[in-house]
C-alpha positions in Angstrom: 39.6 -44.1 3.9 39.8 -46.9 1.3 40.8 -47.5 -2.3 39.3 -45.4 -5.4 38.3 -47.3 -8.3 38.9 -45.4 -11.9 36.9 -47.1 -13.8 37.8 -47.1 -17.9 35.3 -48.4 -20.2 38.1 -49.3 -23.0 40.6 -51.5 -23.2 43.9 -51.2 -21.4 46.7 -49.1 -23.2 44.4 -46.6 -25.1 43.4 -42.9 -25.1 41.4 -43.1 -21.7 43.4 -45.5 -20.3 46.9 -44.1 -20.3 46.2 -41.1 -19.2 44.1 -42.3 -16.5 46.9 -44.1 -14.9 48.9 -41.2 -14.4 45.7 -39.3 -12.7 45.9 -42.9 -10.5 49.7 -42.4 -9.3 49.2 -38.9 -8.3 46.0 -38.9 -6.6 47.2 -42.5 -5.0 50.5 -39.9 -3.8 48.1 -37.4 -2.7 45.3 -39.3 -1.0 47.7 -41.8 0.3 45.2 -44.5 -0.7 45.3 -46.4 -3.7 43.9 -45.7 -6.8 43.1 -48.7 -8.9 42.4 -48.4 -12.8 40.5 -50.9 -13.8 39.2 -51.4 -17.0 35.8 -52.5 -18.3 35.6 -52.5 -21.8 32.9 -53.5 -24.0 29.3 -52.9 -25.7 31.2 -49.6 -27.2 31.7 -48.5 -23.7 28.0 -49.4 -22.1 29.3 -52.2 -19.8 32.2 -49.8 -17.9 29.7 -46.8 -17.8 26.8 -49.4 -16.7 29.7 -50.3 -13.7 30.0 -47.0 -12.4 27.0 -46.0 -12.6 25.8 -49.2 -10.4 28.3 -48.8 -8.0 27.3 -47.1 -4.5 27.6 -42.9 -4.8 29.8 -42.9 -2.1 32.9 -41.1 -4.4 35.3 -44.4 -4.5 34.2 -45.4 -7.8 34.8 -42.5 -10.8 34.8 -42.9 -14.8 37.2 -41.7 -17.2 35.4 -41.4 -20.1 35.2 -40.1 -23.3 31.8 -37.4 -22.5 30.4 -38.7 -26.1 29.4 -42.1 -24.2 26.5 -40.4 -22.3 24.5 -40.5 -26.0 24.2 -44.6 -25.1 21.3 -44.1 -22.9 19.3 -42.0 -25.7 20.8 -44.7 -28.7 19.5 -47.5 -26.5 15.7 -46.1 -26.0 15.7 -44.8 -29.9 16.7 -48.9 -31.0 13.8 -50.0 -28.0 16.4 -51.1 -25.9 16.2 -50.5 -22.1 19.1 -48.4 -21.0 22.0 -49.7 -18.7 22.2 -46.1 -17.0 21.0 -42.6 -16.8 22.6 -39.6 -17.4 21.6 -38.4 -14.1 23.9 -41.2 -12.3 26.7 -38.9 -13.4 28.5 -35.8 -12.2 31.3 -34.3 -14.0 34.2 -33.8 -11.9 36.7 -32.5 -14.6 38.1 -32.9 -17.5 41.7 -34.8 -18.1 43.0 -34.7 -21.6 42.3 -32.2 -24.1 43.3 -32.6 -27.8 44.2 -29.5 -29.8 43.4 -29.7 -33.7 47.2 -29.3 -35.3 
């Protein structure tokens, strides 16, 4: 009943991102609501995956991510640093892109 944010923690035009704007055109044709990439790059990915996992978890807001960025958490507390975000503030959905080795 309202927009869905795709949040990209990288900036515009790369691996995520690209990909993640097609996912935006068909949902927005399926959902007939939009679907708004945004992205939020920065800190090595921390401040988009800090975004989304401080937004309300009421399924508008959803991360397209390399899965390797959930190892910031566990990097931050090994450096003494407190964490942005858990983990547990995620739930994978799916997965988008595969790369094949050639």
């Amino acid at each position: 009943n309202k927009p869905v944010n795709l949040i990209v923690p990288f900036p515009p035009g790369g691996a995520a991102d690209q990909p993640t704007r097609l996912l935006a055109q068909a949902l927005a044709s399926v959902w007939k609501q939009p679907a708004v990439v945004m992205t939020r790059a920065g800190a090595g990915g921390a401040v988009g995956m800090a975004a989304v996992a401080t937004s309300p978890p009421d399924g508008h807001t959803l991360v397209a991510t390399n899965p390797a960025l959930l190892i910031l958490p566990e990097a931050d507390r090994l450096f003494g640093r407190t964490p942005a975000f858990d983990r547990s503030q995620f739930v994978p959905l799916g997965l988008l892109v595969e790369v094949q080795p050639l």
